[in-house]
Backbone as JSON Lines, residues from 0, in Angstrom:
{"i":0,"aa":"X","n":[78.74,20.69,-106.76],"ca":[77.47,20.71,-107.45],"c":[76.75,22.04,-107.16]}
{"i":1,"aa":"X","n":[76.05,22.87,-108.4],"ca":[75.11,24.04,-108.07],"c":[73.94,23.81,-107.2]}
{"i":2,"aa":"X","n":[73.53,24.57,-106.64],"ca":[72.5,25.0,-106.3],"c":[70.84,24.6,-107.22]}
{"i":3,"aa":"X","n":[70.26,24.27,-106.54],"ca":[68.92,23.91,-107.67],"c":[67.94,25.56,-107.0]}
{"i":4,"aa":"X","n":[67.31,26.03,-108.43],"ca":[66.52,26.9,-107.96],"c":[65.45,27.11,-109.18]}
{"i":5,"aa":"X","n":[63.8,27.45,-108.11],"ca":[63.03,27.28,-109.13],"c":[63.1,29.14,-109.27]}
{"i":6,"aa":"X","n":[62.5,28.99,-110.54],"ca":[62.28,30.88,-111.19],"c":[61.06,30.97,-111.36]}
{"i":7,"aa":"X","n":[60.78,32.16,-111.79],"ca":[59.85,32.72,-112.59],"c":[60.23,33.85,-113.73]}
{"i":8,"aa":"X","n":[59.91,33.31,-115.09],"ca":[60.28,34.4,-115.69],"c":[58.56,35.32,-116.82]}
{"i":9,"aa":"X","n":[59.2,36.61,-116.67],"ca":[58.04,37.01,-117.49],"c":[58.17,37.25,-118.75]}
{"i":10,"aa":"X","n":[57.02,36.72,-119.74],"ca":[57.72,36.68,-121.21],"c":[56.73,38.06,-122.23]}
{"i":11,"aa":"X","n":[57.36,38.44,-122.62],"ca":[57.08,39.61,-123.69],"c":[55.46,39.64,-123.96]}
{"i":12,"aa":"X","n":[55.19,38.7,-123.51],"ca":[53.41,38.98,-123.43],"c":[52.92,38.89,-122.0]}
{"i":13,"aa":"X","n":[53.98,39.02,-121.27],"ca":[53.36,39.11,-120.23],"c":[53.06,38.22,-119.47]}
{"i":14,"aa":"X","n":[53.26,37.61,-119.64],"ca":[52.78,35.49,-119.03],"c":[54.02,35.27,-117.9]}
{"i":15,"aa":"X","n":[53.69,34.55,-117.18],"ca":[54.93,34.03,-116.69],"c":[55.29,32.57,-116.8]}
{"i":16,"aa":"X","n":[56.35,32.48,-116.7],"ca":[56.72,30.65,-116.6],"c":[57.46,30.21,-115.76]}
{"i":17,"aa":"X","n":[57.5,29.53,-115.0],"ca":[58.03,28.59,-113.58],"c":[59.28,27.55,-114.32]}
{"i":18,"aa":"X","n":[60.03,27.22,-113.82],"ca":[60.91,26.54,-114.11],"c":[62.01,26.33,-112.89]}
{"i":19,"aa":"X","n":[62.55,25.13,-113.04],"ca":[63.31,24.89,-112.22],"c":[65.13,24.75,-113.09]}
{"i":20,"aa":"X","n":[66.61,25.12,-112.42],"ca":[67.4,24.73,-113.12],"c":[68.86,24.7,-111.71]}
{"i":21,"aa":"X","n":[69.55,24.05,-112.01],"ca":[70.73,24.19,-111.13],"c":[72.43,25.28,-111.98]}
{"i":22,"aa":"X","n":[71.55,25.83,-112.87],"ca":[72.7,26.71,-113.76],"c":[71.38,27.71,-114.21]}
{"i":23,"aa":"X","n":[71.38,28.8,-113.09],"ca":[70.18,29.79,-113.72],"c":[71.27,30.65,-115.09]}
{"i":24,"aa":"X","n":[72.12,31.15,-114.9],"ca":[72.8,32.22,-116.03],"c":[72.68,31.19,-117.11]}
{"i":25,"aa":"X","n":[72.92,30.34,-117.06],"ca":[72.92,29.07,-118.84],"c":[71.35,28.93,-118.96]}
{"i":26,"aa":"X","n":[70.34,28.59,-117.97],"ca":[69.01,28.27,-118.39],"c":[68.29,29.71,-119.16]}
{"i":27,"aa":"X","n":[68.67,30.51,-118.39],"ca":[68.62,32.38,-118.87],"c":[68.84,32.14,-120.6]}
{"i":28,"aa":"X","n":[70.2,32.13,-120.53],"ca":[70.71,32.44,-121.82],"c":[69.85,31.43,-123.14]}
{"i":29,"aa":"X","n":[69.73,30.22,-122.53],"ca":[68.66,28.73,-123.38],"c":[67.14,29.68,-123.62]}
{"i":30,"aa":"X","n":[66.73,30.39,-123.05],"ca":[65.32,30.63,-123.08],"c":[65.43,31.98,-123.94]}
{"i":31,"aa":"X","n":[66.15,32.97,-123.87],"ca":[66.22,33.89,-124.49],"c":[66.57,33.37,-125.73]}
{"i":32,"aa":"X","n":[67.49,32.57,-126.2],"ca":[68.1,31.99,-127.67],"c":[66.74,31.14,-128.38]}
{"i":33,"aa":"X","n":[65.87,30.78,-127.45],"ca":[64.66,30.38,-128.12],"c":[64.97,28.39,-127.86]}
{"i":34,"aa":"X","n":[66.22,28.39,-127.12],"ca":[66.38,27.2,-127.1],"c":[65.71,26.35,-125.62]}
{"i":35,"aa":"X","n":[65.05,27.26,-125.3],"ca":[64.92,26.73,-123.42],"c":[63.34,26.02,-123.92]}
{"i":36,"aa":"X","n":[62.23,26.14,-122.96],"ca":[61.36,25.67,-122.8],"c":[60.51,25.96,-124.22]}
{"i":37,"aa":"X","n":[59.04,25.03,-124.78],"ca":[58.66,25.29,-125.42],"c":[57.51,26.49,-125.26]}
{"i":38,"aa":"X","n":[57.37,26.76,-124.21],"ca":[56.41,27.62,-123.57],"c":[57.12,28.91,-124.31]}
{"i":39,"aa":"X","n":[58.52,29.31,-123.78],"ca":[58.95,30.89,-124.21],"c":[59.25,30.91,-125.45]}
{"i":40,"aa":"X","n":[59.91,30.07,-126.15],"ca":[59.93,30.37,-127.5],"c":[59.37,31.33,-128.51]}
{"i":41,"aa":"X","n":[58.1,31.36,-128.17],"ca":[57.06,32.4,-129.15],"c":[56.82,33.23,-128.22]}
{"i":42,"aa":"X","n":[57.69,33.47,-126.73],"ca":[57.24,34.7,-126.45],"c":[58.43,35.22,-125.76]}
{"i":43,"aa":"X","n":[59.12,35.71,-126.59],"ca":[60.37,36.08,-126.1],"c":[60.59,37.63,-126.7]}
{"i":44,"aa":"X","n":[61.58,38.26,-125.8],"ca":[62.06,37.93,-124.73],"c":[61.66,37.8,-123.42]}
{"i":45,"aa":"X","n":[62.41,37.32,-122.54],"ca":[62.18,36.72,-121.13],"c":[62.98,37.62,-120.15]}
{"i":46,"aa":"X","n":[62.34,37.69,-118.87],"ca":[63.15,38.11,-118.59],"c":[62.86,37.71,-116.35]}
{"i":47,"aa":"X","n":[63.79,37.24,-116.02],"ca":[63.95,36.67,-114.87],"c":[63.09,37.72,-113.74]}
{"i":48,"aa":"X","n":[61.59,37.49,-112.85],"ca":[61.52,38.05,-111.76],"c":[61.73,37.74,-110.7]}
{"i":49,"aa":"X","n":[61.88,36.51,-110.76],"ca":[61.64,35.7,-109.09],"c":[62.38,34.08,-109.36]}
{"i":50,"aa":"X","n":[63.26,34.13,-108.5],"ca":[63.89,32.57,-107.99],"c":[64.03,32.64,-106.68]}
{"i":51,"aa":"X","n":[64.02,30.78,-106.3],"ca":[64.52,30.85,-105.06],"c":[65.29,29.53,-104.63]}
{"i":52,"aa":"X","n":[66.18,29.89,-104.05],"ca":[67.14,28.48,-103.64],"c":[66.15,27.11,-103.1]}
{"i":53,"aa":"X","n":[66.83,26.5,-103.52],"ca":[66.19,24.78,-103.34],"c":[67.25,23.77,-102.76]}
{"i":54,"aa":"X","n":[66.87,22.75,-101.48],"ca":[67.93,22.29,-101.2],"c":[68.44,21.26,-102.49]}
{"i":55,"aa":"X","n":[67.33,20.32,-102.8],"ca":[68.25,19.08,-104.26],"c":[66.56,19.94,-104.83]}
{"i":56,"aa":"X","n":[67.26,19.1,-106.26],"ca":[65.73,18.97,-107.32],"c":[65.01,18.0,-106.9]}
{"i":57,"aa":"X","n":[64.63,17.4,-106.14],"ca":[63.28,17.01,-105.46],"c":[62.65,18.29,-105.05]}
{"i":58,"aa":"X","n":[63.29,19.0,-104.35],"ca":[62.91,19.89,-103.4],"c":[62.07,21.09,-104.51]}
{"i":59,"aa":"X","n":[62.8,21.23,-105.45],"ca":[63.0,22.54,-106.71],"c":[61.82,21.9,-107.04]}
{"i":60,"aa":"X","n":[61.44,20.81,-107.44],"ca":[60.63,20.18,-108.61],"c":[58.88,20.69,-107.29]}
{"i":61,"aa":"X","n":[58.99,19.97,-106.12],"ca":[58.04,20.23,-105.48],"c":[57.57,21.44,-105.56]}
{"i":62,"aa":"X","n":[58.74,22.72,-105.11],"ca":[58.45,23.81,-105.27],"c":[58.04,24.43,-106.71]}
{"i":63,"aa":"X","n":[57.98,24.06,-107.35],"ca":[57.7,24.78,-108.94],"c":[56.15,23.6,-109.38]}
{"i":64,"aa":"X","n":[55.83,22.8,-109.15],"ca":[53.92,22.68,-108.91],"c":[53.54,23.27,-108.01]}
{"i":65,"aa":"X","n":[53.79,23.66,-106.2],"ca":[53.43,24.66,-105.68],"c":[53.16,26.07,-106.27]}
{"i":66,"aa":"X","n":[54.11,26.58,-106.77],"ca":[54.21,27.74,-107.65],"c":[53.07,27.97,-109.01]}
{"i":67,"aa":"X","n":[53.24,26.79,-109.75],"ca":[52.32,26.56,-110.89],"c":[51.01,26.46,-110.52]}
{"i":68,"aa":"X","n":[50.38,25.87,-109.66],"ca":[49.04,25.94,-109.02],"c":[48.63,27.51,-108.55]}
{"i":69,"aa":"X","n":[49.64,28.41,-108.36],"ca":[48.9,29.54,-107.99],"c":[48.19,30.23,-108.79]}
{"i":70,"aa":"X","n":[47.34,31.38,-108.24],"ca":[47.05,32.09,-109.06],"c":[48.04,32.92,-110.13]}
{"i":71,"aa":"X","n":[47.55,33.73,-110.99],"ca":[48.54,34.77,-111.53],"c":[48.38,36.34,-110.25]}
{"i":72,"aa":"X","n":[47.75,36.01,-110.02],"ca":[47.59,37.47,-109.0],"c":[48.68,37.0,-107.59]}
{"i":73,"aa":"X","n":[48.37,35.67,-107.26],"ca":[49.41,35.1,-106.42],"c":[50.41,35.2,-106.49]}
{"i":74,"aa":"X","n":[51.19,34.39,-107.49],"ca":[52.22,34.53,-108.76],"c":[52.85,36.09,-108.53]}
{"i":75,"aa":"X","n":[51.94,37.15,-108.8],"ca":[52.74,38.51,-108.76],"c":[53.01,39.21,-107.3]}
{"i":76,"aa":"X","n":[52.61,38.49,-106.41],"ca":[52.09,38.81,-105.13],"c":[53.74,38.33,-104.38]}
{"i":77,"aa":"X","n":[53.88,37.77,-104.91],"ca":[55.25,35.96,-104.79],"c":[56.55,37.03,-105.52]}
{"i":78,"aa":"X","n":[56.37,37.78,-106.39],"ca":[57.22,38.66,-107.66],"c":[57.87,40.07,-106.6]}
{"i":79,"aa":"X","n":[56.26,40.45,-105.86],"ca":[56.67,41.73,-105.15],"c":[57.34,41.42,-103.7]}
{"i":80,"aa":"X","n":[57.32,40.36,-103.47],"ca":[57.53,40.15,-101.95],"c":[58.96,40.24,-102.26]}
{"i":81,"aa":"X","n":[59.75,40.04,-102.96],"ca":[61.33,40.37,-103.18],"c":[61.73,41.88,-102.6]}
């Protein structure tokens, strides 16, 4: 079984979106095709800044409302620490 990991991706306007997936290269490819979340769709393209390993999706899911509650200044703060 993969790995669960939540992301962040930034979309062509600039926004970011949190997501969690255990197949990041297939969830990648779903969001760019316009087929992933309804959030990127109208703002594509996307493009991956920040993931991080998760032990199960409990864990992923916790971590990605942690994530979503932050600020956006947080959020980029979270982007540079890589």
């Amino acid at each position: 079984m993969r790995e669960w990991v939540c992301y962040l991706l930034q979309c062509a306007d600039e926004t970011l979106y949190c997501g969690i997936t255990n197949d990041l290269p297939k969830r990648l490819l779903a969001h760019n095709a316009g087929t992933g979340a309804k959030y990127t769709r109208g703002r594509l393209p996307v493009r991956l800044v920040y993931q991080e390993s998760c032990e199960d999706k409990s864990a992923a899911l916790k971590r990605e409302r942690q994530i979503k509650r932050l600020s956006r200044a947080a959020k980029m703060t979270l982007i540079k620490s890589l």
